[in-house]
PALOMI-388448 format. One line per field, with one value per residue (C-alpha): residue in three letters; x, y, z. Coordinates in steps of 0.1 Angstrom, whole numbers, plus 5000, padded with zeros to 4 digits. Each point is the difference from the previous one (the first is absolute). Example, Ala and Ser with C-alpha at 12.3 -4.5 7.8 and 13.67 -1.06 7.14 Angstrom:
% residues 2
residuo = (ALA/SER)
px = (5123/5014)
py = (4955/5034)
pz = (5078/4993)
***
This chain:
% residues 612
residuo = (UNK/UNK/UNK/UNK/UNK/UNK/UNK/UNK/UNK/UNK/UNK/UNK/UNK/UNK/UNK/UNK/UNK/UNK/UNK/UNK/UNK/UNK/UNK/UNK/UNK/UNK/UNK/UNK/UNK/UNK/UNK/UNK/UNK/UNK/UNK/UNK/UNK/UNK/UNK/UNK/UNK/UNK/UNK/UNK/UNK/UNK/UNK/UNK/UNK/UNK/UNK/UNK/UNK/UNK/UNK/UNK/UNK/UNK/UNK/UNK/UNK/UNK/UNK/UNK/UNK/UNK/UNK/UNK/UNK/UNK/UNK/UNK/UNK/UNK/UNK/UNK/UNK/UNK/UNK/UNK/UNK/UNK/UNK/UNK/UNK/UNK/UNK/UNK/UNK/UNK/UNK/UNK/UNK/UNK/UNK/UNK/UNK/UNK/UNK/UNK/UNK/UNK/UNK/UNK/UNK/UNK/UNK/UNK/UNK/UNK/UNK/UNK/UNK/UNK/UNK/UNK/UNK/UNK/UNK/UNK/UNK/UNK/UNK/UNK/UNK/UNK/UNK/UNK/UNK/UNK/UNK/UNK/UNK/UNK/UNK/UNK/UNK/UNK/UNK/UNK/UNK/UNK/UNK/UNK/UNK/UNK/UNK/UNK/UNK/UNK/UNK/UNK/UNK/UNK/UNK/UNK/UNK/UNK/UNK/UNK/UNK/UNK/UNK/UNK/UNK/UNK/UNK/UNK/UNK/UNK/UNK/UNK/UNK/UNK/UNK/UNK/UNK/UNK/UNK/UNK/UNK/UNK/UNK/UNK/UNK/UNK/UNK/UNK/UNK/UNK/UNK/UNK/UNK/UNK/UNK/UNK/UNK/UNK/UNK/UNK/UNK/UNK/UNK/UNK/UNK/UNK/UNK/UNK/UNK/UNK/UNK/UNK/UNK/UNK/UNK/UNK/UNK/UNK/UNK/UNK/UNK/UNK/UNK/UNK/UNK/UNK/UNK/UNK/UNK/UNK/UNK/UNK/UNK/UNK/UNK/UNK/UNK/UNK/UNK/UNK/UNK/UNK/UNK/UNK/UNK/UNK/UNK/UNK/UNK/UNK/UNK/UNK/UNK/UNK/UNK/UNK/UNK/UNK/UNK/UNK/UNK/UNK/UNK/UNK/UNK/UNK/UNK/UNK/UNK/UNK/UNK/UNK/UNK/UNK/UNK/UNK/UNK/UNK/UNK/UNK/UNK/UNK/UNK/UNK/UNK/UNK/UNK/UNK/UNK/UNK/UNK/UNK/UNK/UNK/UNK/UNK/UNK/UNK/UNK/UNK/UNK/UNK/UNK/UNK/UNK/UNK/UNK/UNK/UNK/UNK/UNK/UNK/UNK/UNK/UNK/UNK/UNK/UNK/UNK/UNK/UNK/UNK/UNK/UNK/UNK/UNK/UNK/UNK/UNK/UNK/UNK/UNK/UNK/UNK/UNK/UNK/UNK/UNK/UNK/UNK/UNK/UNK/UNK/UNK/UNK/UNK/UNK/UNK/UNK/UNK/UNK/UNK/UNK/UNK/UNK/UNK/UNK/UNK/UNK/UNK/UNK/UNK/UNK/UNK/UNK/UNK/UNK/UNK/UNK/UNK/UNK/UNK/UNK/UNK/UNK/UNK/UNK/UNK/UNK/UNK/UNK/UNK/UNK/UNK/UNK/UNK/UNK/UNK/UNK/UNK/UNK/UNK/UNK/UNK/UNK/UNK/UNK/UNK/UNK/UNK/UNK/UNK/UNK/UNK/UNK/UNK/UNK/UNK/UNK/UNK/UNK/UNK/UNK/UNK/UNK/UNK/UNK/UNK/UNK/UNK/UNK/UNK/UNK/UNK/UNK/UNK/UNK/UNK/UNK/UNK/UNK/UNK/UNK/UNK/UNK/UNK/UNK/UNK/UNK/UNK/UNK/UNK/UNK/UNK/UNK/UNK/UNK/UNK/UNK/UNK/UNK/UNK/UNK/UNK/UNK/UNK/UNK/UNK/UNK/UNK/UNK/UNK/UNK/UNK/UNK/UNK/UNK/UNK/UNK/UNK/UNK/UNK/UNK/UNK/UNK/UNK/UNK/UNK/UNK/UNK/UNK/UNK/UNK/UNK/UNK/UNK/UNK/UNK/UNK/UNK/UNK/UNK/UNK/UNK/UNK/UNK/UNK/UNK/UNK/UNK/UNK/UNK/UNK/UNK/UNK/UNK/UNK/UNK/UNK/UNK/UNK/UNK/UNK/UNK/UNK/UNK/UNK/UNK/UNK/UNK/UNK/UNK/UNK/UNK/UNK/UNK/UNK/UNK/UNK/UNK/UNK/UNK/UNK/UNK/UNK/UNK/UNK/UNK/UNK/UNK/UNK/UNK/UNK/UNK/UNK/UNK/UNK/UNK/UNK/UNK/UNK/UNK/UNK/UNK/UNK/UNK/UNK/UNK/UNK/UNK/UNK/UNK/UNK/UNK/UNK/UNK/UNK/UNK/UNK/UNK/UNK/UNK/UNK/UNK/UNK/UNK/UNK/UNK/UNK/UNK/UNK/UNK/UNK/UNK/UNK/UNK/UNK/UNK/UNK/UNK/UNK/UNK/UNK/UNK/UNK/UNK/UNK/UNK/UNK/UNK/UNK/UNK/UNK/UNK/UNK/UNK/UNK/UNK/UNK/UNK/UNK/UNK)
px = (4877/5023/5019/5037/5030/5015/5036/5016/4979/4998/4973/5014/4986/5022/4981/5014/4995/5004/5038/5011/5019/4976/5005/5039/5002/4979/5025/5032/4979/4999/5038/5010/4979/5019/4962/5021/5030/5034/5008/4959/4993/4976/4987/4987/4971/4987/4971/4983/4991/4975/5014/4989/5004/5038/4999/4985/5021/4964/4988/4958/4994/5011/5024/5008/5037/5015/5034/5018/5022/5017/4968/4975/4979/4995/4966/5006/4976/5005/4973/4993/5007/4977/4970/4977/5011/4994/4974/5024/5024/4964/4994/5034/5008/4974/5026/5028/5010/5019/5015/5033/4990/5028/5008/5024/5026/4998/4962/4992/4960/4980/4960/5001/5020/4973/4977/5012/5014/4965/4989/5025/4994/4963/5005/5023/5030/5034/5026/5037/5010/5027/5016/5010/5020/5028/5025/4987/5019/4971/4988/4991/4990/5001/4972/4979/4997/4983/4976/4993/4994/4979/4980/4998/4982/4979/4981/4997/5026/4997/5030/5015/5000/5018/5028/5007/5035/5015/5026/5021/5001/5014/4980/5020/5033/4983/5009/4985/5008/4986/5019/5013/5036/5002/5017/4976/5011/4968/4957/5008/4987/4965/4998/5010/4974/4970/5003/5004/4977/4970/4978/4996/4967/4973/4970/4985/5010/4976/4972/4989/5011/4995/5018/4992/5007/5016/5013/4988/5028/4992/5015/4985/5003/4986/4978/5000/5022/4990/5030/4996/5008/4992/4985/4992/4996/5021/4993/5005/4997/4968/4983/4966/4990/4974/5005/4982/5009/4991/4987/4973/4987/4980/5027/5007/5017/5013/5035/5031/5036/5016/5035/5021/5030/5026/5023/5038/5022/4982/4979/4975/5007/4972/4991/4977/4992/5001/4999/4994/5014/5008/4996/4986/4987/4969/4987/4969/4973/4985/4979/5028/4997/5023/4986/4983/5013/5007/4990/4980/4963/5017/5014/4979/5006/5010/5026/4997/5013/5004/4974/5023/5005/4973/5012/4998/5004/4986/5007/4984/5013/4983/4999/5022/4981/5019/5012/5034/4977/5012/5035/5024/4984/4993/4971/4979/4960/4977/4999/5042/5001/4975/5017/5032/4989/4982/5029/5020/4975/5015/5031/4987/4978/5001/4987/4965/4983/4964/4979/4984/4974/5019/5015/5029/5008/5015/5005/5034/5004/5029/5026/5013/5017/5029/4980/4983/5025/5019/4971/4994/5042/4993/4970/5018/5033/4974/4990/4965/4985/4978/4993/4995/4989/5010/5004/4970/4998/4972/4976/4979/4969/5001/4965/4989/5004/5024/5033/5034/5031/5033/5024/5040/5028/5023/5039/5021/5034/5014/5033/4992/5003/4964/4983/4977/4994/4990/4976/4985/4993/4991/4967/4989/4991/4984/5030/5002/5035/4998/5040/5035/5035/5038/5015/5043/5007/4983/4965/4969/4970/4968/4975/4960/4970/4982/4970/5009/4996/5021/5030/4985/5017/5023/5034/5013/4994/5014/5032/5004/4994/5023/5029/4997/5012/4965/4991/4964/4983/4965/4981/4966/4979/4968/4963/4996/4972/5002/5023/4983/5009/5037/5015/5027/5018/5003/5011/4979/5010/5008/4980/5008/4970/5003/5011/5036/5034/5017/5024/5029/4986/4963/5020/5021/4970/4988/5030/4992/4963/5021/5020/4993/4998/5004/5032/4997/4982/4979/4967/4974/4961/4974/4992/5039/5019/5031/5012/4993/4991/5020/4962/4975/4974/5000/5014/4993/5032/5006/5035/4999/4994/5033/5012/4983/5028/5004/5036/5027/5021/4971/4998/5036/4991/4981/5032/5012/4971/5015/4978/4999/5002/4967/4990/4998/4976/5004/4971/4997/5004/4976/4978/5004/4992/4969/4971/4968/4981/5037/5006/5033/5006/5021/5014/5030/5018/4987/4980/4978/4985/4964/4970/4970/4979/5018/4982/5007/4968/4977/5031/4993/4960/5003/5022/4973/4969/5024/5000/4969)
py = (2192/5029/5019/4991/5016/4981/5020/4979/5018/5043/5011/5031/5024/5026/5033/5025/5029/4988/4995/5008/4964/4971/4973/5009/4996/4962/4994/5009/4984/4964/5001/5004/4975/4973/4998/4996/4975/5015/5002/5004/5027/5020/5031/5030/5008/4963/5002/5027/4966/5014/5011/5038/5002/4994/5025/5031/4992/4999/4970/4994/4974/4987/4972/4976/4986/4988/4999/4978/5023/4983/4974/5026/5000/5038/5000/5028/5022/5023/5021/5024/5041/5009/5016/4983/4966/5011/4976/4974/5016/5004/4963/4988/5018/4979/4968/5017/5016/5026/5017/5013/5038/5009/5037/5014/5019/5032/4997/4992/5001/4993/4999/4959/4998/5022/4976/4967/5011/5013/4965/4984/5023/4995/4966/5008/4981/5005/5019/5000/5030/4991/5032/4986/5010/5019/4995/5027/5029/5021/4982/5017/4972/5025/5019/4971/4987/5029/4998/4964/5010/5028/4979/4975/5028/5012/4969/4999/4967/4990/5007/4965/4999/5037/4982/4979/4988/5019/4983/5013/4985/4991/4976/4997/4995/4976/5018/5017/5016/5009/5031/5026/4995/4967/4975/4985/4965/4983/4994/4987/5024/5002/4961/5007/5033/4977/4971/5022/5030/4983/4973/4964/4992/4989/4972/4973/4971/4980/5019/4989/5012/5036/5013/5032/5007/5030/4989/4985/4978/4984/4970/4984/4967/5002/5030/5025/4999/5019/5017/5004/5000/4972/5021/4970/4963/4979/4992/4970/4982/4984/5016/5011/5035/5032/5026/5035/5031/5033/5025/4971/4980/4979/4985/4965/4973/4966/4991/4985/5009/4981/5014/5020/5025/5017/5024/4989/5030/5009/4965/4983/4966/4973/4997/4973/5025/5038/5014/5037/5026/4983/5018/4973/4995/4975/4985/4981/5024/5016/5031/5007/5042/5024/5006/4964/4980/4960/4986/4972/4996/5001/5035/5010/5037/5024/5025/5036/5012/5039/5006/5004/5037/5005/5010/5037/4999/4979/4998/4981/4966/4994/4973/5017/5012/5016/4996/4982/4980/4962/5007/4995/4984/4964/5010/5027/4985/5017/4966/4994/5035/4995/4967/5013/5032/4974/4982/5032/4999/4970/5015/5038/5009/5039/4998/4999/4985/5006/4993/5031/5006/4986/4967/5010/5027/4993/5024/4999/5014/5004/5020/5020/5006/4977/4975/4992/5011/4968/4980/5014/4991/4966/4994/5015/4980/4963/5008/5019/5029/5025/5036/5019/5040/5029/4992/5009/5012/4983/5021/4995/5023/5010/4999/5030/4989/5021/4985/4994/4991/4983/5027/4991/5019/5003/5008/5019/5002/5027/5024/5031/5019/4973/5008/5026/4978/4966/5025/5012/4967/4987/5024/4997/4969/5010/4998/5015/5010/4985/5009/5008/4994/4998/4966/4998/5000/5032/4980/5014/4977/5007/4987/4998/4987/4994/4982/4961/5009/5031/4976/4978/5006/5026/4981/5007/5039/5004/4984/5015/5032/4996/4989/4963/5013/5000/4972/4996/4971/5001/4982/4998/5020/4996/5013/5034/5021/4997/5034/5003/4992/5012/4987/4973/5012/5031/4988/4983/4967/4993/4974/4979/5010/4962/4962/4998/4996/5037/5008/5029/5024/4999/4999/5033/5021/4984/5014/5036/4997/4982/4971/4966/4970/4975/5001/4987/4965/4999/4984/5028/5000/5024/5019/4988/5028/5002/5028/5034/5031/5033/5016/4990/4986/4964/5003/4966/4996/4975/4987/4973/5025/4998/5023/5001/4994/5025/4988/4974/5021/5003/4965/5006/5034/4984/4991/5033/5008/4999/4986/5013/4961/4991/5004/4962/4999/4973/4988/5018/5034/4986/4991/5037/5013/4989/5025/4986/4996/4982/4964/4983/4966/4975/4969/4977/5020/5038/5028/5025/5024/5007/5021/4982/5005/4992/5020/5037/5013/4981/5017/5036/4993/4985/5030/5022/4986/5000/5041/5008)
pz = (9697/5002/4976/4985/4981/4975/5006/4972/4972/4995/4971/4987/4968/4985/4991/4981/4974/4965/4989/5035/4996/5015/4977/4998/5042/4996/4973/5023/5029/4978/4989/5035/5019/4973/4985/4966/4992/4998/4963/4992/4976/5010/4983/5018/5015/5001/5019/4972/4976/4977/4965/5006/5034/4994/4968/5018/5032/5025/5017/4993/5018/5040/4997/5031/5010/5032/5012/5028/5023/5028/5007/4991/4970/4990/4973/4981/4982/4971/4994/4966/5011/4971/5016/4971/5015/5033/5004/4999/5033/5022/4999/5002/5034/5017/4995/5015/5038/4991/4974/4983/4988/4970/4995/4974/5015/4974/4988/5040/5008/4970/4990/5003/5035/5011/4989/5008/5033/5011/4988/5029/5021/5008/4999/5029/4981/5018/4975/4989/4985/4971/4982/4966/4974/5022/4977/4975/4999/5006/5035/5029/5023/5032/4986/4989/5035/5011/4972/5007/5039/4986/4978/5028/5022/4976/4993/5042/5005/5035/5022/4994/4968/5001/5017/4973/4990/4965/4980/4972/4964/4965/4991/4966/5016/5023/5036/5030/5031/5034/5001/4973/4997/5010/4977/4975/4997/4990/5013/5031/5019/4983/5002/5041/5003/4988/5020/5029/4993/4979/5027/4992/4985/5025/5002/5019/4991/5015/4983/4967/4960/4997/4970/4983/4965/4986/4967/4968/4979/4969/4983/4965/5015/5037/4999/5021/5030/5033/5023/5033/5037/5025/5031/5020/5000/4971/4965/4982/4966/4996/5028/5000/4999/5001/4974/5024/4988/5026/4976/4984/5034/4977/4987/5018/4974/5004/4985/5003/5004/4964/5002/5027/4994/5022/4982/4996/4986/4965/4997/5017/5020/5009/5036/5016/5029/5012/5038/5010/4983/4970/4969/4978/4961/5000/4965/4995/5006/4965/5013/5023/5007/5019/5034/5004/5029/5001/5031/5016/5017/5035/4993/4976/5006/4963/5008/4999/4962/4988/4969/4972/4985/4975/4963/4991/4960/4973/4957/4981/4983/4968/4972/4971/4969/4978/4969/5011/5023/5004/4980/5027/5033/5009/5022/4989/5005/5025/5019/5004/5010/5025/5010/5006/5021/5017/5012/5015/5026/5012/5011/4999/5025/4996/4965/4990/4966/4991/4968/4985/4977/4972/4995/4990/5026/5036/5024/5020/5034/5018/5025/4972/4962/5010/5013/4972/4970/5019/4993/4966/4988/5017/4978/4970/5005/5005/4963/5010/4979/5011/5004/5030/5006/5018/5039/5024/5035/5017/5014/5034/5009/5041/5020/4989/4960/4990/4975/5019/4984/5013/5006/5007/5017/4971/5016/4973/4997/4974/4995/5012/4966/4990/5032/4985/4969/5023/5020/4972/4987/5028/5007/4964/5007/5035/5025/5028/5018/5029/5011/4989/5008/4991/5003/5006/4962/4993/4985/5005/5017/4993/5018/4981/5007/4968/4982/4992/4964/4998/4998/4977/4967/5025/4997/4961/5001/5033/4989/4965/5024/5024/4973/5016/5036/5016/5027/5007/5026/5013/5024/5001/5026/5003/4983/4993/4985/4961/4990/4963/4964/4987/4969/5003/4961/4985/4967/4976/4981/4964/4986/4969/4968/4986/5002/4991/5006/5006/4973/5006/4979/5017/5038/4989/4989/5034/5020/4997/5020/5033/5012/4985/5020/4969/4968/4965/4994/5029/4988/5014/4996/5003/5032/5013/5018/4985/5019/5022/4985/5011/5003/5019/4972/4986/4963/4974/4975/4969/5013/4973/4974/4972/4980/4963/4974/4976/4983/5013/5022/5027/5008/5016/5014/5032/5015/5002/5028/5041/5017/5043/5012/5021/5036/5007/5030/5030/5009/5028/4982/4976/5028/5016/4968/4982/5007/5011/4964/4989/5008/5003/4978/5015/4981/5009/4973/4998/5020/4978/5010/4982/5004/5016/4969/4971/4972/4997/4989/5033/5025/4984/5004/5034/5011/4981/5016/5038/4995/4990)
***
């Protein structure tokens, strides 16, 4: 029995910071390997297929493809940059043998190419540096090198993977080169760098199945679908199995291979049989988990898997009750809820449901806001409706008792005349400068470590702050002793007084205590926040109070009120706003916001009895 290399197949992942250009280099990498037909229309950015993925421009979830270059197939990768989907880029580096590390040519190192690079790294992947993006007028490719060597040392990169080849970029004009100032014709030469630079897959072939699996597909009409790598052996339609996973050794289940894909461009193609170092997708097996391996009683050995990061914050998702409640959703019972939440486990493995107390209360845990305000659209846009509260850190205690938090390493990138502002910010909410420095264009980077929650809500003030301008990306860093209360608002709400619609006249008398989130004929109810107060107390309004009609001519006077049009919130601002006795309400149609307790009178009591 001995070990072979199948040298007509090269597993590669492409790692990157997010919008550094990974999905726009797999799309260039398709076209040119003839992938599509001549005259085929194809829109950009294919492999990003979800609805919202495509809309905000990030990819959530990994997506496979493969390519045939001159005899070779090339499997392909593309993993999220997000760091809230870096679950997803820790289990996905485990099918490949090396990896394509994408760098911006002006915004160079970031946060996420720390992360995801220290990711391939330890799992002693071999790397291609690509500088993308040269064409801006604003590259400076020279200096980004360094930073990428510098990086490289930092997170201790052995000395061969320091003398890795670097390649230059436009990903968007669909061209590289070895060298700057060579002609940039077309991807040749990255095709050329990783069939000679990234190894061959290994395995013995004469051993029996052993594939791990490091992705979770789903499909309505076969169930879930299980991606992995064959390490060793064959596997085959039909063939008898063991389900083993490392982490549970219990775990030792009987099933059977139904259906067997290899990837073919963007789809999937049936195959009867797969050799080493095949990246497969296997259908058939219902509790099918990421980290289990297929194999057989003759090598019935589970392979080694990396725990998956734990989540660090948590909201509520709760069965809707107010007024409004079962208007505008499909789905709004505590049961479809739970159903539904139920189901993102099957392809989400970094997210966490539990039951609480109440039936109609789940609590959500996952890598972070964006993670689950994707889940939260995807429900909303599937006709679900729900509210959910204020995002939680998750706290641990150490061995000695005492509270830790999560704490990030928050990189921020300002003009120099918001510095002081973004620092001052910043250590409100328990920051700590950690370093400073002057990039080309005359930005200032600041670098903080600060609580998890200090960002939380952290996003909307910094840019109103900053006049749009500021950058900010974190990465999480570890626990931390807990750092104390602060307050996340310093402005209190405006709440509607009664159920209504808002008329002008009520909405302009409304104006003058802050900005409103809602306009005229916007059915309101009591306890709804309708806007934010310029002070820091909660005031209650009647915006659906009309004028009283003394004679005709004031009927008509109404229209002679301006009205400031409304800050319409985004769900994500909305999300970042609430405070932590506010909850959000989400329907296919609108988000409110509303106070947790709805009646005015048991909020001033509860507040009373919470000081005394």
């Amino acid at each position: 029995m001995s070990q072979i290399a199948r040298e007509d197949i090269r597993n590669v992942a492409i790692i990157a910071h997010v919008d550094h250009g990974k999905t726009t280099l797999v799309d260039g990498m398709l076209r040119q390997s003839g992938v599509f037909r001549a005259n085929q229309e194809v829109r950009e950015r294919v492999m990003d297929s979800g609805d919202i993925e495509r809309e905000r421009g990030i990819t959530i979830l990994s997506k496979n493809t493969a390519i045939n270059y001159n005899g070779i197939k090339i499997n392909i990768v593309d993993t999220p940059g997000h760091a809230d989907f870096g679950g997803e880029v820790e289990r996905v580096l485990k099918m490949v043998n090396g990896v394509i590390l994408l760098v911006d040519a002006f915004e160079g190192t970031m946060p996420q190419t720390k992360f995801v690079l220290k990711k391939a790294l330890d799992l002693d992947l071999p790397v291609i540096v690509c500088i993308n993006k040269i064409d801006r007028p604003e590259a400076r490719p020279e200096e980004v090198v360094d930073e990428a060597l510098e990086l490289m040392m930092d997170l201790d990169a052995s000395d061969e993977q320091l003398d890795c080849p670097f390649l230059f970029a436009s990903a968007r004009e669909g061209t590289c080169v070895r060298n700057l100032g060579d002609e940039a014709v077309d991807l040749k030469p990255l095709f050329e760098t990783i069939i000679d630079y990234i190894p061959a897959p290994t395995g013995d072939p004469e051993k029996g199945t052993q594939v791990l699996i490091s992705t979770i597909d789903y499909n309505e009409y076969v169930g879930r679908i299980g991606i992995g790598k064959v390490d060793n052996g064959s596997i085959s339609v039909n063939q008898d199995a063991l389900r083993l996973n490392f982490h549970h050794p219990e775990l030792r289940e009987k099933v059977k291979i139904n259906r067997l894909y290899e990837f073919d461009g963007l789809g999937k193609v049936d195959v009867k049989e797969a050799g080493v170092g095949s990246i497969v997708a296997i259908s058939g097996i219902a509790d099918l988990q990421i980290g289990d391996t297929i194999c057989v009683p003759e090598n019935e050995v589970a392979i080694p898997f990396q725990k998956i990061s734990e989540p660090t914050i948590s909201m509520n998702f709760i069965v809707n009750d107010s007024p409004l409640a079962g208007q505008e959703g499909d789905y709004c019972t505590s049961r479809q809820i739970r159903e539904r939440l139920l189901k993102e486990l099957n392809t989400d493995v970094s997210l966490r449901v539990e039951d609480t107390e109440s039936t109609d209360t789940f609590r959500v845990s996952g890598r972070g806001e964006l993670h689950l305000s994707v889940l939260i659209e995807t429900m909303r846009r599937e006709g679900y409706e729900f509210a959910v509260s204020k995002a939680e850190v998750i706290l641990k205690k150490d061995d000695h008792g005492h509270k830790m938090e999560p704490c990030e390493i928050a990189y921020v990138d300002v003009p120099e005349e918001f510095t002081g502002t973004a620092i001052s910010m910043l250590s409100e909410r328990k920051g700590e400068l950690q370093g400073m420095s002057t990039l080309s264009d005359g930005t200032t980077r600041l670098e903080f470590a600060i609580p998890s929650r200090g960002l939380i809500g952290f996003h909307g003030p910094f840019l109103t702050a900053t006049k749009g301008t500021g950058i900010i990306n974190s990465i999480f860093d570890g626990y931390i002793p807990y750092k104390g209360e602060f307050t996340y608002r310093r402005n209190g709400s405006l709440i509607a007084f009664e159920d209504g619609e808002a008329v002008t006249y009520g909405l302009f008398a409304a104006q003058e205590r802050g900005a409103l989130f809602i306009g005229p004929n916007t059915r309101v109810y009591t306890g709804m926040v309708i806007g934010e107060c310029a002070k820091p107390e909660d005031i209650e309004l009647n915006v659906c109070k009309t004028k009283h009609l003394t004679n005709t001519r004031s009927s008509s006077a109404d229209e002679a009120l301006t009205l400031t049009p409304p800050r319409v919130l985004s769900l994500e601002q909305a999300l970042d706003y609430i405070d932590t006795d506010e909850l959000l309400e989400v329907t296919p149609k609108s988000l409110r916001i509303r106070k947790k307790v709805l009646d005015g009178k048991m909020r001033r009591r509860m507040s009373a009895n919470a000081r005394s």
